[in-house]
Steps between C-alpha positions, in 0.01 A plus 500: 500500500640845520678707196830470749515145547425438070766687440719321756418188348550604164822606623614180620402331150699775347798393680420151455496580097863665534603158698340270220599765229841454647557149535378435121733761380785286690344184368468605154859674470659124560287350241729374184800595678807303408807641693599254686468224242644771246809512718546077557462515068755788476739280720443215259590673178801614673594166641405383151708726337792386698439142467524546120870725512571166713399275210665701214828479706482135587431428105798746365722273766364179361585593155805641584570114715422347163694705249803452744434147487488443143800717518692270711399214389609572118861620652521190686423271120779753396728379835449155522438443133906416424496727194675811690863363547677827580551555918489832516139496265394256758565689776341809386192298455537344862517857641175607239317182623596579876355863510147396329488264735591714749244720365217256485564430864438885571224459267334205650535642887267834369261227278412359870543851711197606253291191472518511920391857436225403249350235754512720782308782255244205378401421880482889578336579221243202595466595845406885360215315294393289784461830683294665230284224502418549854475888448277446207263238717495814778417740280247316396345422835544889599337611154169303563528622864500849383180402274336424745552781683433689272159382399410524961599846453313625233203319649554658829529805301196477290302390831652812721391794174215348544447556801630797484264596244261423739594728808530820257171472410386540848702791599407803384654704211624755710662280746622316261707740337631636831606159507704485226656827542566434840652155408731633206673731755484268839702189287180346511368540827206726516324354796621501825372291757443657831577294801475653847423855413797513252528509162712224386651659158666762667490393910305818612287479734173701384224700678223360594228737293690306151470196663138557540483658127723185410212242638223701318646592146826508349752697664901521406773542728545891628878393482608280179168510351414161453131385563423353828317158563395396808321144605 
């Protein structure tokens, strides 16, 4: 096998390296991450939060419907209880009796406003859990997806420096470092292939004394420079 074609081979695992090298970067940077189940929790601390400002207000009315009714119903001993004998007494307590009730009324229509609100924010807030759930169970799957991808790729990996490994050893130290030169300034692609007289890195067609030179020893492109493999 000729220096040319070693080095276009080595090439190839080189770019399959940045592929694998690539992918497992990709891979790895979703490992652990959380954002989308961060974001369904977020939504439940809120909707939490809300639930409970729901609560607080449906108690305060409660208490305030039972201190009215104690209210009332000691005015109403005081009304009915025959010991108050003076009208105009009586009808001051009427009138006080009227407006707590009138009050409780109020008082009783924003008791059931909230405690609609309240079951509305229980089933909402239930629904956001149920979702979690099924984000969590996703994650999950995705997670040991990614393991597994991760553990292909660095076997692929470990298999292709191998191989890699492999190929240098063949091509000689000279070459070699032409090599890497060449593929530090070429974004990776030192070799070009030559297919019908022309060099496929740069789509020149080349004379035919380098493609002789080319099918004897290693030869780089008069134009961009690259070294030239032919079948």
């Amino acid at each position: 096998m000729s220096q040319a074609k070693r080095l276009y081979e080595l090439q190839a695992v080189d770019h399959e390296i940045e592929v694998k090298e690539n992918a497992l970067r990709g891979v790895e940077a979703g490992l652990g991450q959380r954002d989308a189940l961060e974001r369904v929790q977020a939504l439940i601390q809120a909707q939490q939060q809300a639930l409970d400002d729901l609560k607080r207000r449906l108690h305060h009315q409660e208490w305030e419907l039972e201190d009215l009714t104690t209210k009332i119903a000691a005015l109403e001993e005081r009304l009915y209880s025959g010991r108050i004998t003076n009208p105009k007494e009586l009808s001051s307590l009427q009138h006080e009796v009227e407006l707590l009730k009138a009050q409780r009324s109020r008082t009783e229509d924003r008791a059931l406003e909230l405690m609609a609100a309240v079951d509305k924010a229980k089933e909402g807030l239930a629904a956001r859990h149920q979702e979690l759930d099924r984000a969590e169970k996703q994650w999950q799957a995705e997670q040991a997806q990614l393991r597994s991808q991760q553990a292909q790729l660095r076997e692929a990996l470990a298999a292709l420096r191998q191989s890699r490994h492999s190929l240098g050893q063949q091509v000689d130290s000279a070459h070699l470092t032409l090599y890497e030169t060449l593929k530090a300034k070429k974004q990776g692609q030192a070799v070009a292939r030559v297919e019908q007289g022309m060099c496929r890195g740069c789509r020149i067609s080349l004379p035919t004394h380098l493609l002789q030179e080319a099918r004897q020893r290693v030869a780089q492109c008069t134009s961009c420079h690259r070294i030239l493999y032919l079948d």
